[in-house]
C-alpha positions in Angstrom: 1.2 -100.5 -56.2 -1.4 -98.4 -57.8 -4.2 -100.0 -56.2 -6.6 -99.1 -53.7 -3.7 -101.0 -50.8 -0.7 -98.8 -52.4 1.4 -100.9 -50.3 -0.5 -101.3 -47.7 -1.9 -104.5 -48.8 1.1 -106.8 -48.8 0.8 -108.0 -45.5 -1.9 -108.8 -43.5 0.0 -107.2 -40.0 -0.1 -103.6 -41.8 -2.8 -101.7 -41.3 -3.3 -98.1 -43.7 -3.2 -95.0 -42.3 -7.1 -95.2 -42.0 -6.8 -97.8 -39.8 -7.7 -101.0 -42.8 -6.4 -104.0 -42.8 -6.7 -104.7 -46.9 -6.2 -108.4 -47.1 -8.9 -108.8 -44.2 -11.4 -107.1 -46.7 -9.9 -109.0 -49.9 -11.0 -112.3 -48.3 -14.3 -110.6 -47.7 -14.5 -109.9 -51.3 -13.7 -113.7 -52.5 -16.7 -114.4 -50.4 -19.0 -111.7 -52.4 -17.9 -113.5 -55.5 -19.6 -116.4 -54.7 -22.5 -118.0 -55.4 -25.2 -117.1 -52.9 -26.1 -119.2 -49.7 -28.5 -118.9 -47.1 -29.5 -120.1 -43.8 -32.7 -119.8 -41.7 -34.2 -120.8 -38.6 -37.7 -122.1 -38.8 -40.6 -123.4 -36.3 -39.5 -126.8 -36.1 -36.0 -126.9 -37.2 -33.0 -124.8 -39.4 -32.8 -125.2 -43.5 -30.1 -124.2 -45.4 -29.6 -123.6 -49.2 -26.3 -122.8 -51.8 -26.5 -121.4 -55.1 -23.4 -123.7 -56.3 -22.3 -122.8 -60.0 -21.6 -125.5 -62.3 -18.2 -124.8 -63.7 -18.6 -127.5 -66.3 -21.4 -129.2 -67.9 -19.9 -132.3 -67.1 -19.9 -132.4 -64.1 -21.4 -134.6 -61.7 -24.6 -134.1 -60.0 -23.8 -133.4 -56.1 -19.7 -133.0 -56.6 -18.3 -130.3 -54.3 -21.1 -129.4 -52.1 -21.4 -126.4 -50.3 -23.1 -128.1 -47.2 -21.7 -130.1 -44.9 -23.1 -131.8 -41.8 -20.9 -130.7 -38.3 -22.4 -133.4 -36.0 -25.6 -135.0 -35.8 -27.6 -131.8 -35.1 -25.4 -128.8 -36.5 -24.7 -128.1 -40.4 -22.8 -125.9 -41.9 -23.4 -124.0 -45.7 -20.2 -122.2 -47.1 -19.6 -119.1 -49.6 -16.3 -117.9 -51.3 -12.9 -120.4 -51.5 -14.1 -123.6 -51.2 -11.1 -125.4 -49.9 -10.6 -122.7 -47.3 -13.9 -123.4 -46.4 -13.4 -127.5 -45.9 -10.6 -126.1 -43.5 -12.9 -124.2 -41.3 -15.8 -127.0 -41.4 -12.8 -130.1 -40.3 -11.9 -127.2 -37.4 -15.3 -127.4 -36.6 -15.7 -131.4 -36.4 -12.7 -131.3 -34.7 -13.9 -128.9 -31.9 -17.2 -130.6 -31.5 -15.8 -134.1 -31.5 -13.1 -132.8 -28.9 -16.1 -131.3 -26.8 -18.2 -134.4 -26.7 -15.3 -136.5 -25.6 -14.3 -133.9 -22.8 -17.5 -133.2 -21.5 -19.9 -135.9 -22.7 -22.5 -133.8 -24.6 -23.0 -131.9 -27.6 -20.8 -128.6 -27.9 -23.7 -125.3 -27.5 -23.3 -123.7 -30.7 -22.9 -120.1 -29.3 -19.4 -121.8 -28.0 -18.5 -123.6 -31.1 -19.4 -120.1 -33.4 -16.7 -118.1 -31.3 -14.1 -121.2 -31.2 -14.4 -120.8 -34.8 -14.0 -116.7 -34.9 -11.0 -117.0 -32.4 -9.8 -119.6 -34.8 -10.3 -117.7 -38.3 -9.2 -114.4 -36.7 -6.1 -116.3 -35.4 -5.4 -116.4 -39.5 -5.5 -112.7 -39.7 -3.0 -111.5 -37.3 0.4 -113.0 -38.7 2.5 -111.8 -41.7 3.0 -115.6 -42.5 -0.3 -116.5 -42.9 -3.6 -115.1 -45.3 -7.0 -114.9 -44.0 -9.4 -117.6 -44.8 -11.1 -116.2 -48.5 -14.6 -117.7 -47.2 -17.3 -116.7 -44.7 -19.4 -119.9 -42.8 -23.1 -120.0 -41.9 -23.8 -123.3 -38.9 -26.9 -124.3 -37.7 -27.9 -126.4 -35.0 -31.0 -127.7 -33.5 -30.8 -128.5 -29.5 -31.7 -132.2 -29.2 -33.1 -131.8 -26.0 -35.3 -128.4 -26.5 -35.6 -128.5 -30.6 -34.9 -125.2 -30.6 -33.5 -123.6 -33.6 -30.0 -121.7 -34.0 -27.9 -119.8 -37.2 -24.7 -118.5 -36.9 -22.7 -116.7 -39.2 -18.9 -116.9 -38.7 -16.7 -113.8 -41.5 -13.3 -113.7 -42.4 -12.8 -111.2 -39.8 -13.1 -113.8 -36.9 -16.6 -111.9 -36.1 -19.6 -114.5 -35.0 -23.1 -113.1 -35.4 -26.2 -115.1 -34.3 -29.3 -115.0 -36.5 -32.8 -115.2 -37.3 -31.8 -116.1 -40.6 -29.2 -114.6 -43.1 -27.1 -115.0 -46.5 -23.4 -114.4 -47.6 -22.1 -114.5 -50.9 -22.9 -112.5 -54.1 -26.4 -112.0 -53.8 -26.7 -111.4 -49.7 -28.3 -108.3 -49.4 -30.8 -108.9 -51.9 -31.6 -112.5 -50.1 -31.3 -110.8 -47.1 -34.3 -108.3 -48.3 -36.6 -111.3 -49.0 -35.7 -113.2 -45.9 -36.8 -110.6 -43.8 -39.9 -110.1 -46.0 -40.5 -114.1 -45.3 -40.7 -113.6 -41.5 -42.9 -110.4 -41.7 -45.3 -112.4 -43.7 -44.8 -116.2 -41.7 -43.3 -115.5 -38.7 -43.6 -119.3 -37.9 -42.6 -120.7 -41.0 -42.2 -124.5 -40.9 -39.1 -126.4 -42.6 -41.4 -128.2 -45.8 -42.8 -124.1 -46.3 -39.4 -123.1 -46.1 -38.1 -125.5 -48.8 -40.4 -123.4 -51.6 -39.4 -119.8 -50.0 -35.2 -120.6 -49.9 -35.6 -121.7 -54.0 -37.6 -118.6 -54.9 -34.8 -116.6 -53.0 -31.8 -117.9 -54.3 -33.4 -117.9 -58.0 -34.9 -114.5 -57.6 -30.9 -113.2 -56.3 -29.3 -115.2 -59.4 -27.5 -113.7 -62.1 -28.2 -114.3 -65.4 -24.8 -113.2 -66.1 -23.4 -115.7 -63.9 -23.0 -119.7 -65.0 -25.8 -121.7 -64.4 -26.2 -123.5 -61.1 -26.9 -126.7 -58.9 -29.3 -125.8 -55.8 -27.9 -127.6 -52.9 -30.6 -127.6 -49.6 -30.5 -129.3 -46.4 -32.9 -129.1 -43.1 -32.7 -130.3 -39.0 -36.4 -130.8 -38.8 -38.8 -133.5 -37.7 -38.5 -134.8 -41.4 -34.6 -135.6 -40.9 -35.4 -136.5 -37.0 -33.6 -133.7 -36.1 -30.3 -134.7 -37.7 -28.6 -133.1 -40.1 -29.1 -134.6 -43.8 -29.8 -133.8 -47.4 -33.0 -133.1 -48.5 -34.6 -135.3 -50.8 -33.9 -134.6 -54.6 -37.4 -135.1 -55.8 -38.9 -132.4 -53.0 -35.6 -130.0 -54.2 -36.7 -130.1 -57.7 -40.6 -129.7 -56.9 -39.7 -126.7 -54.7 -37.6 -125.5 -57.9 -39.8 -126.4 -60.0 -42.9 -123.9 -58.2 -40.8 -121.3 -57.4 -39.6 -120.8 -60.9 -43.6 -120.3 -62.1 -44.1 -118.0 -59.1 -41.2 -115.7 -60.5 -42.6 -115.9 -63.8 -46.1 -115.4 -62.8 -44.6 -111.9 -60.7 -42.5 -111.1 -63.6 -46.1 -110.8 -65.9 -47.5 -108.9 -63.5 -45.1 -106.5 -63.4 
């Protein structure tokens, strides 16, 4: 017990005397170890982006994705544990699906964000459970307004709504040039976007870290405002340009 817990850490009902809860924060560190995903509301719709290593180089193109569509008009990009995180996107399905058949519409997505918080917090208040090791970023487009929403749900339970964000290893650094991207297009569109979430997630890279597969989707005009994978060719020519502007700021410095 000589670590930072000293005891304290062996159950997720003890808190230490300064009031932490150490398995709460572990799970927050499994998401900081991994790869780097980002989500951000544009103009005319919401794109997302992952930073998915490539444990192998056998592996085949597109196996386990980091995206995953909700319903029609909400997506969801994941960081840390991936089978944790398949847990909380079929809660999510599940919650939406049970929504539409109560009510007859889409579930808002401010209520969906917290169902999920109450639902992952749920996991950190009992000895005979863990907490979820991953942290969930949904977006949804309103099918009647178009209007453009991010939410990003922590191991905590805690739901944050956003302009746009990142979790994972790289966040604050994404996070920097996110907020740099609105100050210089505060009405970005979803095909401008494509170029800006490749030059983030290769700027925030690691060159320590494996090499990786970069995994975008979009809710725009271009998908008619359903969720769906963006097109391989205009992935790798957004790749493709945002490498030779790092490389072009990289001389100039």
């Amino acid at each position: 017990m000589a670590g930072t817990g000293a005891g304290y850490d062996l159950d997720v009902t003890t808190y230490s005397p300064d009031g932490r809860v150490f398995q709460v924060e572990y799970a927050g560190k499994a998401v900081e170890n991994s790869g780097t995903s980002v989500a951000i509301c544009c103009k005319d719709g919401v794109v997302f982006a992952s930073e998915k290593f490539l444990l192998s180089k056998m592996l085949v193109p597109g196996t386990s994705k980091r995206i995953f569509p909700v319903h029609r008009h909400a997506g969801m990009v994941v960081a840390g544990m991936l089978p944790d995180a398949r847990q909380i996107v079929n809660r999510a399905r599940s919650e939406a699906t049970q929504y539409a058949n109560a009510y007859n519409e889409e579930m808002p997505p401010e209520i969906l964000a917290e169902r999920l918080g109450l639902f992952m917090h749920a996991y950190t208040c009992y000895g005979s459970v863990r907490p979820f090791g991953c942290a969930v970023l949904m977006g949804n487009v309103d099918k009647e307004t178009k209007k453009a929403s991010v939410f990003c749900v922590e191991p905590t339970g805690m739901a944050f709504k956003y302009v746009g964000t990142a979790i994972g290893k790289g966040k604050q650094a994404a996070k920097t040039e996110i907020e740099k991207m609105y100050a210089n297009n505060p009405d970005i569109t979803c095909e401008q976007a494509l170029l800006q979430v490749a030059k983030i997630i290769h700027k925030v890279h690691d060159e320590k870290d494996k090499d990786f597969e970069l995994e975008i989707s979009w809710i725009c005009a271009a998908s008619n405002y359903q969720h769906g994978q963006v097109n391989a060719q205009k992935v790798k020519a957004a790749e493709d340009e945002a490498k030779r502007i790092l490389e072009a700021e990289q001389e100039d410095d």
